[in-house]
DRENKE-65899 format. One record per residue (C-alpha): residue number from 0; x, y, z. Coordinates in pm, whole numbers, padded with zeros to 5 digits. Each point is the difference from the previous one (the first is absolute). Layout:
<pts>
{k:NUM; px:X; py:Y; pz:Z} .
...
</pts>
This chain:
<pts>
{k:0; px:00000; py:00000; pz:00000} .
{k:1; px:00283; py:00285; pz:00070} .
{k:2; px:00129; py:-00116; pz:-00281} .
{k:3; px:-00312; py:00090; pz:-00238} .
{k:4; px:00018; py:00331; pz:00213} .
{k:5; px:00371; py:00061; pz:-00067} .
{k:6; px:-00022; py:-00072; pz:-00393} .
{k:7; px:-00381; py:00187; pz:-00037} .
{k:8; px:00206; py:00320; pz:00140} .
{k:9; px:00297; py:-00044; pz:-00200} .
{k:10; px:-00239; py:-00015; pz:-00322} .
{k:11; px:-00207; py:00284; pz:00086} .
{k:12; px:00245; py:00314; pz:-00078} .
{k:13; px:-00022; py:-00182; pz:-00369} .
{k:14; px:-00326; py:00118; pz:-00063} .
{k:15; px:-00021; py:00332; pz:00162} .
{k:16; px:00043; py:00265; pz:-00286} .
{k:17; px:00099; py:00280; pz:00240} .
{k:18; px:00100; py:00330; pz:-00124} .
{k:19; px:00022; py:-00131; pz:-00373} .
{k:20; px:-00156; py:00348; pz:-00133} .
{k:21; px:00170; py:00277; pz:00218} .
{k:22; px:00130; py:00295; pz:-00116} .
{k:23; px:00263; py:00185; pz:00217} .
{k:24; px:-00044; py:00373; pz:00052} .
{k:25; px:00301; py:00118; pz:-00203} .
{k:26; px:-00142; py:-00224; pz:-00273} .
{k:27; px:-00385; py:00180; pz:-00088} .
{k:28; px:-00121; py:00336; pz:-00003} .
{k:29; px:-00335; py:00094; pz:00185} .
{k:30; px:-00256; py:00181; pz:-00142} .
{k:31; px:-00234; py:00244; pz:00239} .
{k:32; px:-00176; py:00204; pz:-00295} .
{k:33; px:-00072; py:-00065; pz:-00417} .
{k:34; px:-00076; py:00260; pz:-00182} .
{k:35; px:-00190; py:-00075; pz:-00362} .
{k:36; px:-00068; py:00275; pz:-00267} .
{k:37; px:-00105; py:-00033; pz:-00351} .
{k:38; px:00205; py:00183; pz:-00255} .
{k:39; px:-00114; py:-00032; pz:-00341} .
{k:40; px:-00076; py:-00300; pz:-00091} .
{k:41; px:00253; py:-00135; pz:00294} .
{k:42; px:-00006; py:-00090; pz:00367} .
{k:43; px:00268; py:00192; pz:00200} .
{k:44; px:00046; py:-00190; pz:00335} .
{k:45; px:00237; py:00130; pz:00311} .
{k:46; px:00066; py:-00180; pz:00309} .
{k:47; px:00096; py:00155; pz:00350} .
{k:48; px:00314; py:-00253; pz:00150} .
{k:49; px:00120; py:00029; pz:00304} .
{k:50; px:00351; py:00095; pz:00074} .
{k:51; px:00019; py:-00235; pz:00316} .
{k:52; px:00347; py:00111; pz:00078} .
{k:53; px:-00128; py:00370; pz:00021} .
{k:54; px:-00293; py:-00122; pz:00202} .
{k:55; px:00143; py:-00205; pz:00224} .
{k:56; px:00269; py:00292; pz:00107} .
{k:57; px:-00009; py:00125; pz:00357} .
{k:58; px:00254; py:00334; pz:-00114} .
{k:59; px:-00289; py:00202; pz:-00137} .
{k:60; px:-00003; py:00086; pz:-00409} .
{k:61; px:00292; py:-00204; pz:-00169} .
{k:62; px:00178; py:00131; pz:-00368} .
{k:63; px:-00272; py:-00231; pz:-00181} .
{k:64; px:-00394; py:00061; pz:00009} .
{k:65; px:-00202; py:-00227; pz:00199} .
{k:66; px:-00210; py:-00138; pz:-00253} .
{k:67; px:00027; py:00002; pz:-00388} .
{k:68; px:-00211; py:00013; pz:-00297} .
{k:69; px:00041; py:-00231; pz:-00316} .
{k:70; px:-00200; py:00138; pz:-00299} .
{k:71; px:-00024; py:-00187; pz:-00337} .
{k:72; px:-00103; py:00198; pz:-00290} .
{k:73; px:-00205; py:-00262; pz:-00259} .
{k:74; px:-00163; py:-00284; pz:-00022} .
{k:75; px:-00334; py:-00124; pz:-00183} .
{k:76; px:-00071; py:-00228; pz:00292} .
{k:77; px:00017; py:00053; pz:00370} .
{k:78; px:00134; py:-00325; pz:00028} .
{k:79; px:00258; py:00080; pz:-00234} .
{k:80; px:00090; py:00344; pz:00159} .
{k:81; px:00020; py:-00139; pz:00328} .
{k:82; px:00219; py:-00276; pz:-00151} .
{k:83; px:00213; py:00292; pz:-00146} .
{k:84; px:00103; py:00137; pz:00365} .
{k:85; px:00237; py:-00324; pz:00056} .
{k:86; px:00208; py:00249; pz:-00229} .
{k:87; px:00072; py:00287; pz:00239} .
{k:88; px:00028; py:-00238; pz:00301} .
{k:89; px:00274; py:-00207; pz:00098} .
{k:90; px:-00225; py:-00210; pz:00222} .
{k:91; px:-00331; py:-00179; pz:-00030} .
{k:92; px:-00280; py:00230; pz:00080} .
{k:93; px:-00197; py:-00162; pz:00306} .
{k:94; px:-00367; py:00187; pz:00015} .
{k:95; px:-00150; py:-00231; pz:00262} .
{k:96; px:00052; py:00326; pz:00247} .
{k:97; px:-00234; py:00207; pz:-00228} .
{k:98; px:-00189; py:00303; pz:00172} .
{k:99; px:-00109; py:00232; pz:-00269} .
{k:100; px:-00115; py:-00013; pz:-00333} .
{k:101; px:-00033; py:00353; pz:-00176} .
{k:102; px:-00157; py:00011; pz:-00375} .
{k:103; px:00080; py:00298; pz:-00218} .
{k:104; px:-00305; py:00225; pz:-00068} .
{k:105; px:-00001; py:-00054; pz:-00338} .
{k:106; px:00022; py:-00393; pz:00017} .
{k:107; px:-00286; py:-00004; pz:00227} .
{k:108; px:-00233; py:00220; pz:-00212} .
{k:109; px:00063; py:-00253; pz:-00295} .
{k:110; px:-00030; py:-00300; pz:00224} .
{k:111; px:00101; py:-00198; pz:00306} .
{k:112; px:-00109; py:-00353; pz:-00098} .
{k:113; px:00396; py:-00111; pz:-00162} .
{k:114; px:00150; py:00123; pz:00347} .
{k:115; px:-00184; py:-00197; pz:00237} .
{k:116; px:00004; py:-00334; pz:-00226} .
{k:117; px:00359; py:-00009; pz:-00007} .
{k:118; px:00052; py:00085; pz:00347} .
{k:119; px:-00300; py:-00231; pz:00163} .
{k:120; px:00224; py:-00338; pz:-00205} .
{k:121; px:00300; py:00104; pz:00154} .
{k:122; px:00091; py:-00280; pz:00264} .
{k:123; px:00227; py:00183; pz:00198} .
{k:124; px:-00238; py:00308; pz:00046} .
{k:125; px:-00238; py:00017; pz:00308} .
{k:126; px:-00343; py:00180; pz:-00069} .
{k:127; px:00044; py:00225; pz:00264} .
{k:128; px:00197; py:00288; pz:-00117} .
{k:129; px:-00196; py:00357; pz:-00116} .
{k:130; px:-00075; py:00112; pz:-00286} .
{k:131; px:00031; py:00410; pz:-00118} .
{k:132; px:-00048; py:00204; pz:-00231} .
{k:133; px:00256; py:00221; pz:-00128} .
{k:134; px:-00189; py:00367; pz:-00037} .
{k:135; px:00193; py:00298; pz:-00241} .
{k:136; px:00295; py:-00229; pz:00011} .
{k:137; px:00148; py:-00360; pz:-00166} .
{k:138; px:00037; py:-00239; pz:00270} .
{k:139; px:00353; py:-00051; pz:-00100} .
{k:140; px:00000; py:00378; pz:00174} .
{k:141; px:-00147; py:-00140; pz:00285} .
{k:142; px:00263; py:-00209; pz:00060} .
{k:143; px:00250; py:00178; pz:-00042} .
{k:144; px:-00113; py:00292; pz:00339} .
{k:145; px:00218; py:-00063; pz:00259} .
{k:146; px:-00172; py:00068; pz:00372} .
{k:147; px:00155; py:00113; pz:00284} .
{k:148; px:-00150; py:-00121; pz:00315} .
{k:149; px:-00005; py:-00373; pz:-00171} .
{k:150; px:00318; py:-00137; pz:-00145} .
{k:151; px:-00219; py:-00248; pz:-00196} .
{k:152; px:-00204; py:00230; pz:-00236} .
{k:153; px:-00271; py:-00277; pz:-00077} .
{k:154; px:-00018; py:-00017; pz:00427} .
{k:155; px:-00098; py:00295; pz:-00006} .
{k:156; px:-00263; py:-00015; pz:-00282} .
{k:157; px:-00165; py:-00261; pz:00192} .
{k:158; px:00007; py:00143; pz:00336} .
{k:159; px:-00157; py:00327; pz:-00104} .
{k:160; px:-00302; py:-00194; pz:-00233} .
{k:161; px:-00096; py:-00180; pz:00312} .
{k:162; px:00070; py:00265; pz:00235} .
{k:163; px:-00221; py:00271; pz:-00218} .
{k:164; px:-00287; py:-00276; pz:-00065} .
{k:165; px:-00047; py:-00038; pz:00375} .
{k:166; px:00030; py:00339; pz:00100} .
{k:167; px:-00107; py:00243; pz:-00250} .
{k:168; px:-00190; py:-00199; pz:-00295} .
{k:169; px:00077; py:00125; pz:-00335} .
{k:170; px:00218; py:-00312; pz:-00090} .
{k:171; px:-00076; py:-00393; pz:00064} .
{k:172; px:00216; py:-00257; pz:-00019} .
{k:173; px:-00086; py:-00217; pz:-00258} .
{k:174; px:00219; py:-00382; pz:-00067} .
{k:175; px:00034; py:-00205; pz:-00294} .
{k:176; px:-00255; py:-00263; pz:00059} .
{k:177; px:-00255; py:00279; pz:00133} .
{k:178; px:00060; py:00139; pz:-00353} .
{k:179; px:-00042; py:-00268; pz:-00181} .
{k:180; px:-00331; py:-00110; pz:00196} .
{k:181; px:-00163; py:00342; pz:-00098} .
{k:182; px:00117; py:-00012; pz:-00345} .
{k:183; px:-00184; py:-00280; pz:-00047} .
{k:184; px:-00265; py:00054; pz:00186} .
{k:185; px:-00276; py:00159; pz:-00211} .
{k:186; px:-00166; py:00157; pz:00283} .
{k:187; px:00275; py:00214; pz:00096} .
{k:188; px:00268; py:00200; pz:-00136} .
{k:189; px:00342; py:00094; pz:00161} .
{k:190; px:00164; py:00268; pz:00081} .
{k:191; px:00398; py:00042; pz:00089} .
{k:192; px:00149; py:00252; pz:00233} .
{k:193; px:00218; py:00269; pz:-00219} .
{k:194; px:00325; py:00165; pz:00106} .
{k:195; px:00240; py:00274; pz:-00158} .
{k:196; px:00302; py:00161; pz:-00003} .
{k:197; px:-00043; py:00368; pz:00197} .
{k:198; px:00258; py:00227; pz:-00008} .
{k:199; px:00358; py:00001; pz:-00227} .
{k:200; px:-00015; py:-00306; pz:-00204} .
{k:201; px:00349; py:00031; pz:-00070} .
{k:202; px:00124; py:-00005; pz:00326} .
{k:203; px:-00244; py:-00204; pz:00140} .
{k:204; px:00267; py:-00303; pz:-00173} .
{k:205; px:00313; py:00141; pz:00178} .
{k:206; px:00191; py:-00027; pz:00344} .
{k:207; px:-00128; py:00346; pz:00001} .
{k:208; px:-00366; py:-00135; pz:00127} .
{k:209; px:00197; py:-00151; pz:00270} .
{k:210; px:00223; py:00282; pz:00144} .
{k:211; px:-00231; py:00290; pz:00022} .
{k:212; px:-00267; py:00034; pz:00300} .
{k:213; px:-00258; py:00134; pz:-00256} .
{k:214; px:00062; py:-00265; pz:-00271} .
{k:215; px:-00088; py:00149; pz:-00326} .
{k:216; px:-00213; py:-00264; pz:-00120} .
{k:217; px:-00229; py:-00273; pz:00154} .
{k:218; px:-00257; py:-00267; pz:-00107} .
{k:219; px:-00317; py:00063; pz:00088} .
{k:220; px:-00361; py:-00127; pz:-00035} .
{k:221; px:-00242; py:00164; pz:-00124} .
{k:222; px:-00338; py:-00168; pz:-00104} .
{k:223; px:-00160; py:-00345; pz:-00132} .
{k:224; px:00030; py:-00053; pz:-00336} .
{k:225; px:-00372; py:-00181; pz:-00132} .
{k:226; px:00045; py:-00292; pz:-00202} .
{k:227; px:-00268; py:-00135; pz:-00242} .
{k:228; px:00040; py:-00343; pz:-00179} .
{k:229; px:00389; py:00066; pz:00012} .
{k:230; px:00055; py:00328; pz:-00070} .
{k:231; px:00071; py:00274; pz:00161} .
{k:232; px:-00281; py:00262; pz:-00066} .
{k:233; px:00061; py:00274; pz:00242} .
{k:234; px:00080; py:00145; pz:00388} .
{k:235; px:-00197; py:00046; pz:00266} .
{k:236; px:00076; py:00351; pz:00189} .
{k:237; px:00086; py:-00006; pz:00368} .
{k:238; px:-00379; py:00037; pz:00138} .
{k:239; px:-00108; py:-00275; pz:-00290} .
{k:240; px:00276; py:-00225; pz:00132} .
{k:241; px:-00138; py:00029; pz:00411} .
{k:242; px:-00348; py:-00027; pz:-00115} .
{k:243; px:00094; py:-00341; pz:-00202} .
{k:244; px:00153; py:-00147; pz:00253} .
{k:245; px:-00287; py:00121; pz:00296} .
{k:246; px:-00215; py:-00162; pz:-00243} .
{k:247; px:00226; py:-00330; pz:00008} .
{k:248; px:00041; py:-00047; pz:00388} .
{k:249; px:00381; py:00065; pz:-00076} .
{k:250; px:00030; py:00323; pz:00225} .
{k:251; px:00129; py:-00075; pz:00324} .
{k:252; px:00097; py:00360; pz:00083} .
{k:253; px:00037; py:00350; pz:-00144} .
{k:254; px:-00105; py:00360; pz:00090} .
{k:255; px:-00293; py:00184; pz:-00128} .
{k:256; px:-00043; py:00355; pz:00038} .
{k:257; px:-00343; py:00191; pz:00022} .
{k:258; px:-00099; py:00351; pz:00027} .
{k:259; px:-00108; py:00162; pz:00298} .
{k:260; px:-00352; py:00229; pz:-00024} .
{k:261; px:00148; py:00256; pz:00162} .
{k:262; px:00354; py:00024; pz:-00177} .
{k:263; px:00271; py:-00212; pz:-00040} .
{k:264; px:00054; py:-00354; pz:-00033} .
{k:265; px:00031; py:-00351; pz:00238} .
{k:266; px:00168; py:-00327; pz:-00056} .
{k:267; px:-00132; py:-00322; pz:00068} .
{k:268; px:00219; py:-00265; pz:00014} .
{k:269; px:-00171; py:-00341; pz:-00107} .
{k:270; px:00081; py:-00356; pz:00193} .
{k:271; px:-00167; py:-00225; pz:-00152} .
{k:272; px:-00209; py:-00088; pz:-00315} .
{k:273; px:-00234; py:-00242; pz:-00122} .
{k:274; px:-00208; py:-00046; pz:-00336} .
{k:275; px:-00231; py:-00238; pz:-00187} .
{k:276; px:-00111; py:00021; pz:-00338} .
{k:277; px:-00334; py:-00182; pz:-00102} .
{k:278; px:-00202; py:00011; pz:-00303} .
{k:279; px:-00341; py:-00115; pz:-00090} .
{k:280; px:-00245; py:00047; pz:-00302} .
{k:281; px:-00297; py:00226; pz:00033} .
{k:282; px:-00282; py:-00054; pz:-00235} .
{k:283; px:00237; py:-00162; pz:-00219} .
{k:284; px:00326; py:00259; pz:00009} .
{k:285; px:00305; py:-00051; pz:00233} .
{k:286; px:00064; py:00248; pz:00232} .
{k:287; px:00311; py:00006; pz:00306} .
{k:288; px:00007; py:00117; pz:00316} .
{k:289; px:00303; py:00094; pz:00196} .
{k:290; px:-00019; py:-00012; pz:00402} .
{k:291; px:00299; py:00143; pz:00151} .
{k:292; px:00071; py:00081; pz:00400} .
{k:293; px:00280; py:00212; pz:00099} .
{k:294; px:00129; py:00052; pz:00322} .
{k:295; px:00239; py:00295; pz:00143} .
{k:296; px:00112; py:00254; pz:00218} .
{k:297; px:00033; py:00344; pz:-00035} .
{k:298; px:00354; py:00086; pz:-00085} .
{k:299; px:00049; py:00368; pz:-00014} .
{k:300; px:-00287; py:00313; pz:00040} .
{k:301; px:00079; py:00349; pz:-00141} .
{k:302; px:-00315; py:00124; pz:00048} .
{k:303; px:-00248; py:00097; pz:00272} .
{k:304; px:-00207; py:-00341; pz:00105} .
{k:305; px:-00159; py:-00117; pz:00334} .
{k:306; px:00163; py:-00322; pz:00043} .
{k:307; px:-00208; py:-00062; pz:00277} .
{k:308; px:-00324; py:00044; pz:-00186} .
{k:309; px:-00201; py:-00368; pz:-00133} .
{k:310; px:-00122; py:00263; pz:-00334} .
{k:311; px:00315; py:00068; pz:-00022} .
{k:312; px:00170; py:-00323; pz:-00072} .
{k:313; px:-00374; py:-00154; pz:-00155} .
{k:314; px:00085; py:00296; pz:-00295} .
{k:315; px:00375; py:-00106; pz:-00013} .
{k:316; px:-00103; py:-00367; pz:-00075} .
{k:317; px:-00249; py:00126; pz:-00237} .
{k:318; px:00285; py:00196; pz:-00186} .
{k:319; px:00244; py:-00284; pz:00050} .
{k:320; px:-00243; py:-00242; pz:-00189} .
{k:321; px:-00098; py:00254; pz:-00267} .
{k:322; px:00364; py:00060; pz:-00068} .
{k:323; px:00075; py:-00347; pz:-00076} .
{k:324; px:-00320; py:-00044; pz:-00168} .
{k:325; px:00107; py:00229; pz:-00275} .
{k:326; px:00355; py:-00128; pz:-00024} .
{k:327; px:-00142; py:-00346; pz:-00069} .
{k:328; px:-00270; py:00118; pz:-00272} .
{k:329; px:00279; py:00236; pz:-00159} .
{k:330; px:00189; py:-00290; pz:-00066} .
{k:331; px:-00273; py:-00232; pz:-00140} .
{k:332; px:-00128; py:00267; pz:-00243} .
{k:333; px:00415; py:-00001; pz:-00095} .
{k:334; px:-00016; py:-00389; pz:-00036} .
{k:335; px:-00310; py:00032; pz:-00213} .
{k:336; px:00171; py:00242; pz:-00217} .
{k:337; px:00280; py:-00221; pz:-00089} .
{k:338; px:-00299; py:-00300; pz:-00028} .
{k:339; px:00231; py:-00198; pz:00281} .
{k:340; px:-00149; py:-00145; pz:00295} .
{k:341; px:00224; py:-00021; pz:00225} .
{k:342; px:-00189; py:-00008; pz:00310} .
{k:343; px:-00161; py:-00384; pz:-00154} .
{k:344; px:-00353; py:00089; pz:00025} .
{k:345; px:-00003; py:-00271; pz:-00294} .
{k:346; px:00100; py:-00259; pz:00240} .
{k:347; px:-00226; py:00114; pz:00273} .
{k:348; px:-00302; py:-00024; pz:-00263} .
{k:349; px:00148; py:-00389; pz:-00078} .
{k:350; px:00002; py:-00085; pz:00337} .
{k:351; px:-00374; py:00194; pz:00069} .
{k:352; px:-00149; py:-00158; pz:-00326} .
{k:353; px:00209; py:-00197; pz:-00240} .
{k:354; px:-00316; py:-00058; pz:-00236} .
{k:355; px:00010; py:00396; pz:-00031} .
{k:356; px:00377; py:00029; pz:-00030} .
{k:357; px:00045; py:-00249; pz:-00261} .
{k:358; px:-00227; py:00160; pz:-00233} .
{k:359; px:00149; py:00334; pz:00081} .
{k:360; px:00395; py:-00098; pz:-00015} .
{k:361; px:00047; py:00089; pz:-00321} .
{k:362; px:-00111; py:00319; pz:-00023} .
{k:363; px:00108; py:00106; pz:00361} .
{k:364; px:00210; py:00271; pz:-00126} .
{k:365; px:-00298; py:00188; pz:-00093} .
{k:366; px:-00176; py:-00157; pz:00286} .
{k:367; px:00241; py:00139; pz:00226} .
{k:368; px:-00040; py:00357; pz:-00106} .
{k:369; px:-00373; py:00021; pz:00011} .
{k:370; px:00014; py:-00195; pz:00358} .
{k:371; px:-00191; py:00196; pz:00285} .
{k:372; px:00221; py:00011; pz:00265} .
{k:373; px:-00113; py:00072; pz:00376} .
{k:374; px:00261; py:00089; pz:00280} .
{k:375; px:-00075; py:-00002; pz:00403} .
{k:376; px:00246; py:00131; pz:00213} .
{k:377; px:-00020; py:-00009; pz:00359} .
{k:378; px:00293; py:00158; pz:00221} .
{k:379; px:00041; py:00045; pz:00363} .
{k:380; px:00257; py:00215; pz:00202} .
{k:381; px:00125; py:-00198; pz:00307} .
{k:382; px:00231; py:00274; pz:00140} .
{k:383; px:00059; py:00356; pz:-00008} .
{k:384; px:00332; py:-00039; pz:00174} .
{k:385; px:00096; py:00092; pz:00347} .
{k:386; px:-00038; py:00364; pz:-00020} .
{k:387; px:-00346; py:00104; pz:-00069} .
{k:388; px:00045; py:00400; pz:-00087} .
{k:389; px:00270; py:00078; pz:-00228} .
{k:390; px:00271; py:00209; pz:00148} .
{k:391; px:00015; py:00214; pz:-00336} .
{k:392; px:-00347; py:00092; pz:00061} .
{k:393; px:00072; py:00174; pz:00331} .
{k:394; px:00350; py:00178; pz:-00168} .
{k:395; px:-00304; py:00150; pz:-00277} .
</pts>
C-alpha cells in the first residue's frame, strides 16, 4: 500500500501543466485604454501601455513618462490595425487589464456595431471595462492627455466616470456587455458617457501637464452622447443628462438648486433616488409613466426662508419635485427628437403587453415619438441642517 502511495505521488507532477502559458512582466505590455477612430476609409487604433518601471518608482517623476501611447495609422480591418501595433512594440500587448474604451466622434456617428464585435470575441478581454465617447477630439487625442493627480491616465478616466455618475449625474458608466444588451435590445437604445479635451491641446500631451499647479489642459466630461441603432445621433446637455438618468434610477446623489420667492437661490443636496418606468395601452395606444422619489437635505440657503415653518419646507418639496419633473420631460422630448428611446419604454410596453408590442415593434421609432409620456415626482426634505436661520441673513 505505501508503495502505491509513493509511486501515485511520484507520477502526479507528470500531469500537472503548471505555469505552461505565463508571460513574465518584462516580456508583455499592458494595455489600460484603446483608442479607435475612423479615418477615411481606415480604422486608426492607439493603445495606452503602461510604463511599469515609471509606475512602480517611489522617487517621484522619472526621465521617461509614466504611460505611453502606440498609434497605428491604417488599416481596413480593426483586426488588422490592431494586428499592426505588434510593429511599434517590442513586447506582446496584454489587454486583459482594460479600463476604458474611448470611440472617436466621428466613428461613432457612422457606427459602433464593428467595435464591439471584435472586442466582445476577444478571449483575453473581460466585459467589464467602459466605454466613451471621444467629443471635439480623436480618441487617439484622448490618449495621448497626460493627468496629474493619476500617474495612470486611463485611472483616472475611470475614477472620475464613476465618481461624477454617483455624485453629480450627467455621465453613467456604461460596460461592454451592458452595451451590447441594449444594442440589441429593441426596446431600448443606449447612450455612452462623452469626454473632451479642455484647455491647451498641445500641452495637454507634454511633461508640461505634469509640472504646473494649474495644468493647462485636462479631460473632462461633459454630457451623454444618445445612441440609436448604432449610431451616434446627438448630445444630451447637462440638465438633459440629470433628467435621463433621474428618470433611470441611476442618480444616487447630486445638487439641485431652486429659487427663493423672495430673492436668491437654495441648494438641495439629494441622497437618494429611486424610479420605475411602466407602460400600459389606453384604448388601444401605449402610454408610460415615470414614478420617481427623491430624497435630500437642504445644502446651502441664500435667501430669506423660515426653516422652521411645515409651508415652508411643503413648498420646497413642491419645487424640488417640479424641478426634476422638467429635467426628466426636457430630456424625453430630446430623445424623441433624435427618434431614440433610450429610457426603454419599448421594453416596458413588452413586458406590460407583448400582444401590443409585437405588433408595434416595428414601427416603434415613430411609436416612440408620438408616445404620451406621464411623469410623478414626489420629493421630501429630511433636514435643513443644524442651524435653522442663516447667519447671512442676520449680517443683511
Amino acid at each position: 500500500m505505501l508503495i502505491k502511495q509513493v509511486v501515485i505521488l511520484l507520477l502526479l507532477p507528470l500531469i500537472l501543466t503548471g505555469c505552461w502559458n505565463r508571460k513574465e512582466l518584462d516580456q508583455i505590455s499592458i494595455t489600460t485604454a484603446v483608442g479607435i477612430d475612423k479615418i477615411d476609409d481606415s480604422y486608426n487604433v492607439s493603445v495606452q501601455l503602461l510604463n511599469s518601471d515609471e509606475i512602480a518608482s517611489s522617487k517621484g517623476m522619472g526621465q521617461r513618462l509614466p504611460i505611453v501611447t502606440l498609434q497605428v495609422g491604417t488599416g481596413t480591418t480593426i483586426f488588422e490595425s490592431i494586428r499592426m501595433l505588434t510593429k511599434s512594440s517590442p513586447r506582446k500587448i496584454n489587454s486583459s487589464h482594460l479600463r476604458i474604451l474611448v470611440i472617436g466622434e466621428k466613428m461613432a456617428r457612422e457606427g459602433i456595431s464593428k467595435v464591439l464585435d471584435i472586442l466582445s470575441r476577444d478571449h483575453e478581454l473581460r466585459s467589464d471595462f467602459n466605454i466613451l465617447i471621444a467629443k471635439d477630439a480623436t480618441a487617439n487625442d484622448i490618449l495621448q492627455v497626460l493627468t496629474p493627480l493619476e500617474k495612470i491616465p486611463a485611472n483616472k478616466m475611470y475614477s472620475s466616470l464613476i465618481s461624477s455618475a454617483k455624485n453629480w449625474g450627467v455621465t453613467t458608466d456604461v460596460d461592454l456587455h451592458q452595451l451590447i444588451y441594449d444594442l440589441v435590445d429593441q426596446g431600448k437604445e443606449p447612450v455612452l458617457s462623452s469626454i473632451h479635451i479642455k484647455g491647451n491641446q498641445s500641452l495637454a500631451k507634454s511633461r508640461d501637464n505634469l509640472s504646473s499647479v494649474l495644468p493647462p489642459a485636462s479631460l473632462e466630461y461633459v454630457a451623454l452622447g444618445v445612441i440609436h441603432g448604432d449610431r451616434l445621433v446627438g448630445w444630451f446637455n447637462t440638465r438633459e443628462s440629470k433628467g435621463y438618468n433621474y428618470a433611470l434610477g441611476n442618480l444616487r446623489s447630486t445638487v439641485v438648486v431652486l429659487p427663493c420667492h423672495s430673492g436668491g437661490r437654495l441648494s438641495i443636496e439629494l441622497m437618494n433616488t429611486h424610479a420605475k418606468i411602466k407602460a400600459k395601452v389606453v384604448d388601444g395606444q401605449p402610454e408610460a409613466t415615470i414614478n420617481v422619489e427623491a430624497e435630500g437635505n437642504v445644502g446651502e440657503v441664500a435667501c430669506k426662508l423660515d426653516l422652521t415653518s411645515t409651508t415652508t419646507i411643503k413648498d420646497m418639496e413642491d419645487q424640488l419635485g417640479e424641478e426634476i419633473k422638467q429635467m426628466i420631460l426636457q430630456s424625453v422630448a430630446k430623445a424623441k427628437s433624435f427618434k431614440s428611446d433610450v429610457f426603454g419604454f419599448g421594453s416596458a410596453l413588452h413586458r406590460a403587453n407583448y400582444k401590443q408590442w409585437n405588433r408595434m415593434k416595428e414601427e416603434w421609432d415613430q411609436a416612440f415619438v408620438d408616445l404620451p409620456v406621464h411623469v410623478n415626482v414626489q420629493a421630501k426634505i429630511l433636514r435643513t441642517g443644524s442651524v435653522v436661520e442663516s447667519f447671512v441673513e442676520r449680517m443683511e
